[in-house]
C-alpha positions, 0 to 999 in steps of 0.5 A: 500500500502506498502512504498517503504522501506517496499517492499525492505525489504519485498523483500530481504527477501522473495529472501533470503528464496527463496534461502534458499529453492532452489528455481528457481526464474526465474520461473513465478509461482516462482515469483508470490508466491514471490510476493503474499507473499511481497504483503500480509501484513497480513504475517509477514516479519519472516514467509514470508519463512514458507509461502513461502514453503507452498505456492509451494504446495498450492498456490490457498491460499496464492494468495487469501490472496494477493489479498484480502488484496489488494487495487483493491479488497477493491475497486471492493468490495462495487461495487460488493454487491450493484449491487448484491442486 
């Protein structure tokens, strides 16, 4: 989980990039991009923008990744191998 200083400027950020490539925000697909890209730690805060571009294109990744780095994901996991064994 991310601490709430890190969600602000993680989300600065990715609005400043937003405006920078012109895109609308008030569009949900927009909004989620914006937040896959907060949400992912793996995506350093100075590529947010480069992900955030290529994410328009190709958003199937960029969402995985989100929830992949999840706390719901690393929680339904170890459920989903032991009862798939």
């Amino acid at each position: 989980m991310l601490s709430e200083e890190m969600l602000y400027e993680r989300t600065k950020e990715a609005l400043r990039c937003a405006r920078l490539l012109e895109l609308d925000t008030s569009k949900q697909f927009i909004r989620t991009c914006l937040s896959a890209c907060v949400a992912d730690k793996r995506i350093h805060i100075n590529n947010i923008g480069e992900v955030l571009s290529h994410s328009i294109a190709y958003p199937s990744k960029l969402l995985a990744g989100a929830y992949e780095s999840s706390e719901l994901h690393r929680s339904i996991t170890p459920v989903l191998e032991k009862l798939s064994q």
